[in-house]
C-alpha positions as CSV (number, residue, x, y, z in Angstrom):
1,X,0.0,0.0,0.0
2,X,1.3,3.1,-1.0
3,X,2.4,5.7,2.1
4,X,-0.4,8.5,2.5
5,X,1.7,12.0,1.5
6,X,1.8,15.1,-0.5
7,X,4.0,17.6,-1.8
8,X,2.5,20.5,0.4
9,X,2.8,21.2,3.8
10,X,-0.4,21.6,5.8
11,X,1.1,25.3,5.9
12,X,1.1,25.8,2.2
13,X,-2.2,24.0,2.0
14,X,-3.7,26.7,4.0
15,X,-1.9,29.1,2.5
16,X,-3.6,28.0,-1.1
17,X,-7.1,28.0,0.1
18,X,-6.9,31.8,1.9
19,X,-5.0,32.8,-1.5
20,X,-8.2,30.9,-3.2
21,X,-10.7,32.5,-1.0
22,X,-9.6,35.0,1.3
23,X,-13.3,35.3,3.0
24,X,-13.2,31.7,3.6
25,X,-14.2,30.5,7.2
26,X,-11.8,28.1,9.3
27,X,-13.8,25.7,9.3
28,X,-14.6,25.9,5.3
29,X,-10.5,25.7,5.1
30,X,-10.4,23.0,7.5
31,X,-13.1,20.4,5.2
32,X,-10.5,21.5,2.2
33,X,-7.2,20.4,3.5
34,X,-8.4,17.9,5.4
35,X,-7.7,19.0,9.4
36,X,-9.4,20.3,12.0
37,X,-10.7,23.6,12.3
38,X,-7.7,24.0,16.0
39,X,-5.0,22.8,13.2
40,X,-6.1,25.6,10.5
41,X,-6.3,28.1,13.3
42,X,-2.7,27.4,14.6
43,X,-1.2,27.5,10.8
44,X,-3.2,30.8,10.2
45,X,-1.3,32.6,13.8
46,X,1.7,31.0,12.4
47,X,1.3,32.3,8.7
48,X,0.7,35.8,10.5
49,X,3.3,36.0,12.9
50,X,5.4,35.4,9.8
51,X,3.9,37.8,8.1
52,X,2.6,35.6,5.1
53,X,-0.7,36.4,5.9
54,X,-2.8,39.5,7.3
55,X,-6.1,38.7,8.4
56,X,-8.7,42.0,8.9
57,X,-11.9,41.5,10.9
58,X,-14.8,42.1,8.9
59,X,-18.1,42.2,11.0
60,X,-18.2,38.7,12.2
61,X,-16.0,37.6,9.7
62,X,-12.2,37.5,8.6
63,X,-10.9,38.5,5.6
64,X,-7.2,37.0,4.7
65,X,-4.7,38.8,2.9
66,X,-1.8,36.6,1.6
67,X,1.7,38.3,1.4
68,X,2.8,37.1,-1.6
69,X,5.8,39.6,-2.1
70,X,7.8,37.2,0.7
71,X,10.7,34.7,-0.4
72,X,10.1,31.0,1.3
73,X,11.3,30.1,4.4
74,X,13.4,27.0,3.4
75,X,16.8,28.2,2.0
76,X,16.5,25.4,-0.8
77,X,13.3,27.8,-1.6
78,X,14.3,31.2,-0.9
79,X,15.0,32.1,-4.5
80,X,11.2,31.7,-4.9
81,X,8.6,34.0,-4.3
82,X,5.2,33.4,-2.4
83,X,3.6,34.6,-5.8
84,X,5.4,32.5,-8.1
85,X,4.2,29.7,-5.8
86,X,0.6,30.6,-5.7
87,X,0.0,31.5,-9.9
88,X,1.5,27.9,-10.4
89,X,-0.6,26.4,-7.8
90,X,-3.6,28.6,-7.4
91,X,-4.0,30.6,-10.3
92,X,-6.9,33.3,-10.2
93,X,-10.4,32.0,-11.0
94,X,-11.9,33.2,-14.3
């Protein structure tokens, strides 16, 4: 049986679905990538204290804003930036 793994981080998942929808609820991110809604909250404080992600409170609601000026973390990465990343992975809906 073939080990259970992707490319992605659970970081970079969530990364992807606040770039895809950055009204999105946590617990709408959480049924994406596949965690729970503490999980998505903990990448999202991580993501921000980072600064790859802004989020504004809107009403009740957030709204995410994803950095994508920022290198990656990884120096095997660093040459690349969060944008690159996102128009190969999440590129913008038509």
């Amino acid at each position: 049986m073939a080990a259970d793994w992707t490319f992605l981080s659970n970081h970079g998942h969530v990364l992807v679905a606040l770039s895809r929808d950055p009204h999105a609820r946590v617990r709408e991110v959480a049924e994406r990538v596949g965690i729970t809604e503490r999980a998505v909250q903990l990448i999202v404080r991580d993501l921000e204290e980072a600064g790859y992600v802004e989020r504004e409170r809107v009403g009740r609601r957030n709204t995410y804003r994803v950095a994508t000026g920022l290198p990656f973390r990884h120096p095997l990465e660093a040459h690349v930036q969060v944008s690159a990343f996102l128009d190969l992975v999440a590129p913008p809906r038509s």
